[in-house]
C-alpha positions as CSV (number, residue, x, y, z in Angstrom):
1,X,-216.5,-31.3,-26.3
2,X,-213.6,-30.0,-28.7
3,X,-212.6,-30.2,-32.4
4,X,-210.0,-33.2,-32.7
5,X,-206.7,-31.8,-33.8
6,X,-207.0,-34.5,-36.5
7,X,-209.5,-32.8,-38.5
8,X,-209.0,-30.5,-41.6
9,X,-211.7,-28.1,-42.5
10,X,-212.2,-26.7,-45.7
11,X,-214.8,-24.1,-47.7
12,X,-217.4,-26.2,-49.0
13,X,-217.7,-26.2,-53.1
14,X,-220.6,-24.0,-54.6
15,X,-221.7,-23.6,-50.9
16,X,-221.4,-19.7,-49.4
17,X,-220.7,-20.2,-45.5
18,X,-220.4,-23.7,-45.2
19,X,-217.1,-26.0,-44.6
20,X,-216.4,-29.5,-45.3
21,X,-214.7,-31.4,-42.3
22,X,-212.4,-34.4,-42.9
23,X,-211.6,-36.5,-40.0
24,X,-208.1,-38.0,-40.9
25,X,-208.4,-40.3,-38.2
26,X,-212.2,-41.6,-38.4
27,X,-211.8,-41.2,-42.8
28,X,-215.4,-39.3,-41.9
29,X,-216.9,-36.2,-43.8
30,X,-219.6,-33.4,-43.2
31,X,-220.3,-30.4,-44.3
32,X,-221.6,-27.5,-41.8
33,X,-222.4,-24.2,-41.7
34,X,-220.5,-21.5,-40.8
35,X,-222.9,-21.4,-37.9
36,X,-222.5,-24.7,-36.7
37,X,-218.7,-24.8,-37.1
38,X,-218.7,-21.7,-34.8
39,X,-220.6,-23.5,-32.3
40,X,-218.8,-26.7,-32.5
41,X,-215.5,-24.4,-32.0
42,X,-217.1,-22.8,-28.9
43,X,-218.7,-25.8,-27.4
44,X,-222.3,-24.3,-28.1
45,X,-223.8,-27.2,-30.5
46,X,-227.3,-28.1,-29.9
47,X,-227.1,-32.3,-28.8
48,X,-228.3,-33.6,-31.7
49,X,-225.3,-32.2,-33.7
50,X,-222.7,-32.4,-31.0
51,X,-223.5,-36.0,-31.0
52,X,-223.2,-36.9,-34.5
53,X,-219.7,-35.2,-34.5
54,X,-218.6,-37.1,-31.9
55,X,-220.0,-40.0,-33.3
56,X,-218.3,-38.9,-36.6
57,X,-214.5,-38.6,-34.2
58,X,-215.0,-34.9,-35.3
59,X,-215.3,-33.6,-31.3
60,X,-213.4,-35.5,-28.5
61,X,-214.2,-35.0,-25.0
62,X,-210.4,-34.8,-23.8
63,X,-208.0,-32.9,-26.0
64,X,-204.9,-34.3,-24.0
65,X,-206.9,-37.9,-24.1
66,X,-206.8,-38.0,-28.0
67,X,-203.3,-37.2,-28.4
68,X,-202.1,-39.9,-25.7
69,X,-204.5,-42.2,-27.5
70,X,-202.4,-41.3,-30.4
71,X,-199.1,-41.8,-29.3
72,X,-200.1,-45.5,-27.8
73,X,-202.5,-46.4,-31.1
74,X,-199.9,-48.7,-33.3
75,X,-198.7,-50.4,-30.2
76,X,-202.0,-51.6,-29.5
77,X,-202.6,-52.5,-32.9
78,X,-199.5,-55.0,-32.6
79,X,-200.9,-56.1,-29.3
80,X,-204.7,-57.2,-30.9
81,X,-203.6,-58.3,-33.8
82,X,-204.0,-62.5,-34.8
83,X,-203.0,-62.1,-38.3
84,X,-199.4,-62.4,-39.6
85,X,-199.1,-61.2,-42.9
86,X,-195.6,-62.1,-44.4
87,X,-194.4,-60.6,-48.4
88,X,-192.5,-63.8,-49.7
89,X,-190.3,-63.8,-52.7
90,X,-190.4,-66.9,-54.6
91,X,-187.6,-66.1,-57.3
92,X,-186.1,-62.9,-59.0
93,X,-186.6,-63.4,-62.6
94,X,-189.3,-62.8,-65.3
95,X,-191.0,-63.0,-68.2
96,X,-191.0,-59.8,-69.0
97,X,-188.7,-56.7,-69.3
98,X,-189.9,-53.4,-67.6
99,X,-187.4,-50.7,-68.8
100,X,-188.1,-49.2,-65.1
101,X,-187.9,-52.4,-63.5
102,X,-186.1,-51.6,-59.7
103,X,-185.1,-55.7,-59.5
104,X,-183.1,-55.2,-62.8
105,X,-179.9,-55.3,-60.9
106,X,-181.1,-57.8,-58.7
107,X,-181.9,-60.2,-61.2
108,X,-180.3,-63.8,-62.4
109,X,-182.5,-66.4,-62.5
110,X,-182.4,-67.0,-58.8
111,X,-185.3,-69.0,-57.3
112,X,-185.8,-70.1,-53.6
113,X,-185.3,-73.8,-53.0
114,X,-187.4,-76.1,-51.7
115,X,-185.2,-76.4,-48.4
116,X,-185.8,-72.5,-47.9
117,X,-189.5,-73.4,-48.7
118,X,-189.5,-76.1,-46.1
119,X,-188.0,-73.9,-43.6
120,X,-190.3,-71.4,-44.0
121,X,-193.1,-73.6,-43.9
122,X,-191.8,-74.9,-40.7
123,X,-190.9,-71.2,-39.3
124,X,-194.6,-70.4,-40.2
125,X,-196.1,-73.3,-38.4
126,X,-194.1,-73.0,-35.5
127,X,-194.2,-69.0,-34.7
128,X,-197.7,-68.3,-36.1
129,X,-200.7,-70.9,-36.8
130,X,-199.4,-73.3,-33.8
131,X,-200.1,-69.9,-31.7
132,X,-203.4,-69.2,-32.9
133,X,-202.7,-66.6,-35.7
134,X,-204.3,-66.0,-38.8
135,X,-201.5,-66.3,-41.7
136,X,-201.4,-64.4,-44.9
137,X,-198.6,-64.6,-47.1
138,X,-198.3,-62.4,-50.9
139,X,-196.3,-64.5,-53.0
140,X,-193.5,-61.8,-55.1
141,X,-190.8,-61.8,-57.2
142,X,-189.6,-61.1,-60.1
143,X,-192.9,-63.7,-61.3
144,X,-194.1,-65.4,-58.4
145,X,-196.3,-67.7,-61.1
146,X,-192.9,-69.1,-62.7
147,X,-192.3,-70.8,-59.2
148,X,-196.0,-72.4,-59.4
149,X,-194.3,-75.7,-57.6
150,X,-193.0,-73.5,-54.5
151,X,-197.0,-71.7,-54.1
152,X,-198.0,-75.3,-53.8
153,X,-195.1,-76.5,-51.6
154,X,-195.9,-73.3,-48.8
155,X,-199.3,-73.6,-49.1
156,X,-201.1,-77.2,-49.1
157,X,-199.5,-77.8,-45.7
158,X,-199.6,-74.4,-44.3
159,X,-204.0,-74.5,-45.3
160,X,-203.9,-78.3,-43.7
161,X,-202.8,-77.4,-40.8
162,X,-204.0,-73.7,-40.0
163,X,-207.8,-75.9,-41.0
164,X,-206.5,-78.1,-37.9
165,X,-205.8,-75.5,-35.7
166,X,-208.9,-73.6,-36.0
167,X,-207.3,-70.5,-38.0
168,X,-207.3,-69.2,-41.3
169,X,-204.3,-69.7,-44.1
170,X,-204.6,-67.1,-47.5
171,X,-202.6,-66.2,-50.1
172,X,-202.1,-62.9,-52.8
173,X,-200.1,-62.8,-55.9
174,X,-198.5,-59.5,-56.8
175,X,-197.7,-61.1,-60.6
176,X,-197.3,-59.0,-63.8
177,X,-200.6,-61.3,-65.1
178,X,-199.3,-63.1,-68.0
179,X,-199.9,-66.8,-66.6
180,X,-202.7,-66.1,-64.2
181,X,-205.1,-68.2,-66.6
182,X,-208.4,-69.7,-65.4
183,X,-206.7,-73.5,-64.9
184,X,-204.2,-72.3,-62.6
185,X,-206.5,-69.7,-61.1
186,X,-208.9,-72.6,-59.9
187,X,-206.4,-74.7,-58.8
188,X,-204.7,-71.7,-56.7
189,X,-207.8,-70.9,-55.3
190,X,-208.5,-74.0,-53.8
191,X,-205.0,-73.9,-51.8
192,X,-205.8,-70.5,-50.6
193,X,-205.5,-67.9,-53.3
194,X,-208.1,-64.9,-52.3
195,X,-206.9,-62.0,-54.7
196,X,-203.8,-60.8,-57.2
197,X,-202.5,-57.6,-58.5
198,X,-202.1,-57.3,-61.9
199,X,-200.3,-54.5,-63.4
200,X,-201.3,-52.6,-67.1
201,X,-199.4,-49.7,-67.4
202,X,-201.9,-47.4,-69.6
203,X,-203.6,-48.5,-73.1
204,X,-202.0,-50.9,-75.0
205,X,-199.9,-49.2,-77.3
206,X,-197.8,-47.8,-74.1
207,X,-198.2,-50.5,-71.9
208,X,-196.9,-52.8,-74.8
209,X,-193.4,-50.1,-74.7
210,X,-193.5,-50.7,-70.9
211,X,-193.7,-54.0,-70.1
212,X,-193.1,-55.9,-73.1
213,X,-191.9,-60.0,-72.9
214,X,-188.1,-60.8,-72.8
215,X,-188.5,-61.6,-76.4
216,X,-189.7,-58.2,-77.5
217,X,-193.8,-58.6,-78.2
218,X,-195.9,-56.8,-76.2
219,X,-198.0,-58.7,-73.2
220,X,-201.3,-56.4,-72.9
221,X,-203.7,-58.8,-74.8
222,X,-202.4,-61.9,-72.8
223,X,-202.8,-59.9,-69.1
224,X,-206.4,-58.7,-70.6
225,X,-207.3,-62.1,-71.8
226,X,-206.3,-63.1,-67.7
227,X,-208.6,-60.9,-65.9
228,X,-211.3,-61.5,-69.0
229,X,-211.3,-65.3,-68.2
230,X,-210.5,-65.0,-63.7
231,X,-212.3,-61.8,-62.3
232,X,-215.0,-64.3,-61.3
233,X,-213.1,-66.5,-59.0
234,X,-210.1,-63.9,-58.2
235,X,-210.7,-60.6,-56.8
236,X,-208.4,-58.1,-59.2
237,X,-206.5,-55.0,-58.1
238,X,-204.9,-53.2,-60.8
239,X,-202.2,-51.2,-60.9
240,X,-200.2,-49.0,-63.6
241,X,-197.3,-47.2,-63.8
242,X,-197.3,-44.0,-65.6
243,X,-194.9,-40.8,-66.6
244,X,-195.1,-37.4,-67.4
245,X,-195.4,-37.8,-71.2
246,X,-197.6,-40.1,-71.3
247,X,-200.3,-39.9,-68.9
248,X,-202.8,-38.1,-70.8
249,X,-203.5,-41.7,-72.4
250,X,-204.2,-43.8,-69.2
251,X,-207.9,-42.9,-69.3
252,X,-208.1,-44.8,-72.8
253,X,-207.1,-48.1,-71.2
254,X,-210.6,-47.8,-69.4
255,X,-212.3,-47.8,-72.7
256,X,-210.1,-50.8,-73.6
257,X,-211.0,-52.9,-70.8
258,X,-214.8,-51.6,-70.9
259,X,-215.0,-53.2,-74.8
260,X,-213.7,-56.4,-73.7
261,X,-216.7,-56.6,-70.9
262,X,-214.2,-55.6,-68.0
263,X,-216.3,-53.3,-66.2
264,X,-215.6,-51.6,-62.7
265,X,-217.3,-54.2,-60.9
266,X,-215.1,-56.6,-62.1
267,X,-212.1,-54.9,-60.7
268,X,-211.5,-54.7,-57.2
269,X,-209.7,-51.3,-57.3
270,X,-207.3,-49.5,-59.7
271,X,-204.6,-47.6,-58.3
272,X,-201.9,-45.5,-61.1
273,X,-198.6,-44.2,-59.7
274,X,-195.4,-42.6,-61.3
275,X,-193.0,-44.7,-62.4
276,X,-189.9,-44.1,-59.7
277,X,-186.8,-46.3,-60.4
278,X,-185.9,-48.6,-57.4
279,X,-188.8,-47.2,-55.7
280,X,-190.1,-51.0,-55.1
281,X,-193.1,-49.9,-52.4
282,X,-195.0,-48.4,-55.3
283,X,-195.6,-52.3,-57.0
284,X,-197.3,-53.2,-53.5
285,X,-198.9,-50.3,-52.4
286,X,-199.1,-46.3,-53.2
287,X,-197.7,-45.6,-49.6
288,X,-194.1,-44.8,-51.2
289,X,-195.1,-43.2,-53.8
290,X,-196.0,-39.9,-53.2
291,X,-194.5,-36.6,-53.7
292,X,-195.1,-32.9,-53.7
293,X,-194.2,-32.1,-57.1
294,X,-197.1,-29.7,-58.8
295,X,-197.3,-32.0,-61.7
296,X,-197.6,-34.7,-60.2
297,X,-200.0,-33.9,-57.7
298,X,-202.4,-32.8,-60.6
299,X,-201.4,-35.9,-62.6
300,X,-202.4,-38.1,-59.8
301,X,-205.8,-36.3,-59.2
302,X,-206.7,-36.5,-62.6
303,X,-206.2,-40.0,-63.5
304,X,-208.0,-40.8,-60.0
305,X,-210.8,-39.0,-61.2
306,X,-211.1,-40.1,-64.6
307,X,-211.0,-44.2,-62.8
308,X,-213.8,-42.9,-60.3
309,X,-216.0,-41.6,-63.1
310,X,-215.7,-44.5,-65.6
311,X,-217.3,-46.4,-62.5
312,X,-213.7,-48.3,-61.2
313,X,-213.0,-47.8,-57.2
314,X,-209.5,-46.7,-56.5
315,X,-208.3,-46.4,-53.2
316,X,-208.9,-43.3,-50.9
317,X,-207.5,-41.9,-47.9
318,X,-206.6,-44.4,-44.8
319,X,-205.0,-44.6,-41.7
320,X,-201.7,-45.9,-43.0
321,X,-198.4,-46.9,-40.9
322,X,-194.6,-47.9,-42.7
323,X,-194.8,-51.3,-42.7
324,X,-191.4,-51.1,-40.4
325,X,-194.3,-49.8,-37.5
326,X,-196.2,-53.1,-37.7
327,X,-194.4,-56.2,-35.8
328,X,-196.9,-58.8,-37.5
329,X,-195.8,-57.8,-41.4
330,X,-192.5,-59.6,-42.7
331,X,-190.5,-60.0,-46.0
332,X,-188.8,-63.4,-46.6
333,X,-186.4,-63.3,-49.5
334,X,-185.1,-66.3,-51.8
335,X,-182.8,-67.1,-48.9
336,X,-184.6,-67.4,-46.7
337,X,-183.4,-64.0,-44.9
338,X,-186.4,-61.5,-43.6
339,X,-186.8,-57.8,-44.2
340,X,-189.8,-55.5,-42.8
341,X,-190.0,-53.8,-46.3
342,X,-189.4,-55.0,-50.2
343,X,-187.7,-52.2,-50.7
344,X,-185.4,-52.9,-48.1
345,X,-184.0,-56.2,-49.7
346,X,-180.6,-55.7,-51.0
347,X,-179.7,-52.4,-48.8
348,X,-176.6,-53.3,-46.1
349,X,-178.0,-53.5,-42.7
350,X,-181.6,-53.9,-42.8
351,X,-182.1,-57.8,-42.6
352,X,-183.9,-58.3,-39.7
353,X,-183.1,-62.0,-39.3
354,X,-183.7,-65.5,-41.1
355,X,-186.4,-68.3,-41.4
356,X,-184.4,-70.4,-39.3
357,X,-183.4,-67.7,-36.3
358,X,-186.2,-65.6,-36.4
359,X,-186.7,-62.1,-36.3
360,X,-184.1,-59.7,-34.2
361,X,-184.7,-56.7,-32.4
362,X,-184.9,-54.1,-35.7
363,X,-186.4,-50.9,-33.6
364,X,-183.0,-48.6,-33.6
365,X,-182.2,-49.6,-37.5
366,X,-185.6,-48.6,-38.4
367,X,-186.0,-46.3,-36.4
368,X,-189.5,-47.4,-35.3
369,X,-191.4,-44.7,-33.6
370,X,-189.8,-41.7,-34.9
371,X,-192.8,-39.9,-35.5
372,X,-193.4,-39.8,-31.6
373,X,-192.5,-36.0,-31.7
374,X,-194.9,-33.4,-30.6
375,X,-194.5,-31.8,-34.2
376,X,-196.3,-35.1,-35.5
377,X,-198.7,-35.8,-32.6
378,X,-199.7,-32.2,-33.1
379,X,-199.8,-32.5,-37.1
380,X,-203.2,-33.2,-38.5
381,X,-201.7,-35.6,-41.0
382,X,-200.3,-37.9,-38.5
383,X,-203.2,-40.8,-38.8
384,X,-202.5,-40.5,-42.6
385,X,-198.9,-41.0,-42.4
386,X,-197.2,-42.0,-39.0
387,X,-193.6,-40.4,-40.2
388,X,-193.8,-41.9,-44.1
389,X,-191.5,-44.5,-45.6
390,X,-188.0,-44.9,-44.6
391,X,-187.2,-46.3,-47.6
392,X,-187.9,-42.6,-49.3
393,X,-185.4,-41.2,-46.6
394,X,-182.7,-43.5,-47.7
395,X,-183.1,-42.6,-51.7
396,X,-182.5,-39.0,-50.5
397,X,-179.2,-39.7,-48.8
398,X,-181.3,-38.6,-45.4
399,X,-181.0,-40.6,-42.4
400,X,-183.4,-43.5,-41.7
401,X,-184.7,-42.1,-38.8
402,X,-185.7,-38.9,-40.3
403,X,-189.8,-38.1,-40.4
404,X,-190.5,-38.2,-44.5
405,X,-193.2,-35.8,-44.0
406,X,-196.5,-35.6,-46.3
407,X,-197.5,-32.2,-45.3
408,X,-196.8,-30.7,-48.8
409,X,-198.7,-33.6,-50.7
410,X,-201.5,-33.8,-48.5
411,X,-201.9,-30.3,-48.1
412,X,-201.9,-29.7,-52.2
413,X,-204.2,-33.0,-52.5
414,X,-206.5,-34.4,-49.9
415,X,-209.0,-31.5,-50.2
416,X,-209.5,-32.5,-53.7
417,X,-209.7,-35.9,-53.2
418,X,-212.2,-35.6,-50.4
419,X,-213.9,-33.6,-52.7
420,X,-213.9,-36.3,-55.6
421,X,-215.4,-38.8,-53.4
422,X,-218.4,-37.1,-52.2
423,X,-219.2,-35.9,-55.9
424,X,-218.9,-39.6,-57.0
425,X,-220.0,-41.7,-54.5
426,X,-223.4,-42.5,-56.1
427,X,-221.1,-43.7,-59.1
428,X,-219.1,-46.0,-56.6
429,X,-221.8,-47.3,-54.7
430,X,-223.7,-48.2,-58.0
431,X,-220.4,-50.4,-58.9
432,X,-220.1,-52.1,-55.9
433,X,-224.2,-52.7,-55.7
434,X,-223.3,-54.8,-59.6
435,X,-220.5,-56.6,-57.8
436,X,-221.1,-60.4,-58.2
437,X,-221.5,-61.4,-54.7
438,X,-219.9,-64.4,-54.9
439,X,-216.4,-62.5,-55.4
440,X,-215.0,-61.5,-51.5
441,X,-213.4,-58.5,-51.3
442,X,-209.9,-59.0,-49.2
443,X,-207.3,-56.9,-48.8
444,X,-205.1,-57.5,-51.8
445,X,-201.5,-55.9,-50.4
446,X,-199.9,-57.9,-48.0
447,X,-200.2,-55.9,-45.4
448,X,-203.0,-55.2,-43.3
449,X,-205.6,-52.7,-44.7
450,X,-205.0,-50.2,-41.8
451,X,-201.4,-50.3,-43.3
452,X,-199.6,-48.7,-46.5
453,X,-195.7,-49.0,-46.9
């Protein structure tokens, strides 16, 4: 048996001669001796120990094996998956007005029609649930909730007939959470609706500068009331938005949400990330959002611990793909055309077809598999990454096609984060043991949960 080349190993914390393993592949931890790490390295462990590694994806029987294992892994992911998971925009306007917004230039009042709703509809039946495929669609915009009439449109005969054919039909909102109420909320969740992302970006004095309404007030007490009067019947992620002046305060929002009886079982998970102008990936998922800068790496770190300790989840490391690596992930726009990332929409050449033609053949533009080079496969990161967002590349003036390697974040972060987990992970597991149990836990992005943007 050998040591996986997708391991890190660290020192342990307060522990002389012992080393924390991170499998970035299996998302599994240990901490060994000196002596047993030495063994493990030489092939000496007793059973007992050689087993749990393995068991652990910490030693692989076939060094060669893993990495061709590797190289094949997101192809057959496309080839098992049964569910098609599609990021549709329902209009680009808004209620509010998010200084930062990326849209802003986008904007104009412009909603999908109910022809483009039809055809979608029709696209979806035809393509997916008539083929047996699970369908799960994360309605966008600008608002989604000002297009309430289009949710109902896709969805009543998209749920009818994926109930006929034996599959499943969901939906996510990815709305700023000013008209979430509990009415709407129980009707949505009757046609489908299994979680939403709300975003509060800090305490309400700054998240009332951030995102206040078109009219000027500020929309913290009305998204607060929301998740106040819903958590029971909508599972919540919640995400913020934050910058270098003023993240010191995000911990007090915690305290905010905690006096109005919002407490970390009530919240799915809460996920902060910078505020990065036309860096659209970050409203869906933190995928995009990552950089190397010292301050930022410290920033992030230390609002993640202050949510872990205040007893909310927040997400932790995953295997994570671009969404341009997955061929069952889609974005439909107002019109109808499709894109294989949000952040995509508006950039020349990366439409990747229409509702009514279907997808075309998008590997060269996107430059799927480019992270098929022996630096990656070597690269202990890979499972973590899979050659980053392209989207990233383009707002660097570097070619699509170019890896947008993590080494420098990962390598200043995941040890710490690692670390973080293990120290709280009785505080975690105490939230998620007061978890009402009639809330399910879904994946709130739209994309799968092996998958980040």
């Amino acid at each position: 048996m050998h040591l996986s080349r997708y391991l890190k190993i660290y020192p342990a914390i307060n522990r002389a001669d012992h080393f924390l393993l991170f499998s970035t592949l299996r998302l599994s931890a240990v901490v060994l001796s000196g002596a047993a790490l030495s063994h493990a390295r030489n092939g000496t462990l007793p059973e007992p120990e050689r087993d749990k590694l393995a068991h652990l994806g910490m030693l692989v029987p076939d060094p060669e094996m893993e990495l061709e294992q590797m190289r094949d892994m997101l192809e057959r992911v496309n080839a098992k998956s049964r569910r098609f998971t599609a990021m549709v925009v329902l209009n680009l306007d808004c209620n509010l007005n998010c200084g930062y917004c990326y849209e802003a230039e986008f904007r104009g009042g412009q909603y999908m029609s109910d022809t483009t709703a039809d055809l979608l509809v029709d696209y979806l039946l035809r393509e997916r649930i008539t083929r047996g495929f699970d369908v799960e669609l994360s309605f966008y915009g600008g608002e989604p909730l000002m297009s309430p009439d289009l949710i109902r449109r896709i969805s009543v005969p998209l749920k009818e007939q994926a109930e006929r054919q034996g599959v499943e039909y969901r939906f996510n909102l990815v709305t700023n959470g000013t008209l979430l109420t509990r009415v709407l909320a129980e009707e949505l969740v009757a046609l489908g609706l299994k979680g939403a992302k709300f975003t509060l970006d800090g305490p309400r004095h700054i998240h009332n500068i951030e995102r206040p309404y078109a009219s000027g007030s500020g929309s913290f007490d009305a998204i607060v009331d929301n998740i106040t009067a819903i958590w029971d019947i909508v599972p919540i992620q919640l995400g913020g938005n934050f910058r270098r002046e003023n993240y010191l305060h995000f911990p007090r929002l915690f305290d905010q949400l905690i006096e109005r009886g919002i407490t970390g079982d009530k919240i799915r998970m809460v996920f902060f990330t910078p505020v990065t102008p036309k860096a659209g990936c970050s409203e869906r998922t933190s995928g995009c959002a990552n950089s190397s800068a010292p301050w930022l790496v410290d920033t992030q770190l230390y609002l993640r611990e202050e949510t872990i300790k205040r007893g909310f989840s927040t997400s932790k490391p995953k295997v994570a793909a671009c969404i341009v690596e997955l061929e069952n992930n889609i974005v439909v726009n107002c019109e109808g055309e499709l894109y294989k990332c949000p952040a995509l929409m508006g950039w020349d050449g990366f439409s990747v077809g229409n509702i009514t033609d279907g997808i075309t053949d998008y590997r060269e533009s996107h430059a799927v598999g480019n992270w098929r080079t022996e630096s990656c496969l070597e690269c202990a990161y890979l499972p973590l990454c899979f050659g980053g967002c392209r989207f990233l590349n383009l707002l660097q003036d570097k070619p699509v096609g170019e890896v947008e390697c993590r080494r420098d974040y990962l390598d200043a972060a995941l040890q710490r984060i690692v670390e973080q987990d293990l120290a709280y992970a009785s505080v975690t597991r105490a939230a998620k043991a007061c978890a009402p149990s009639r809330v399910p836990s879904p994946a709130i992005s739209g994309a799968p949960a092996s998958a980040a943007c």
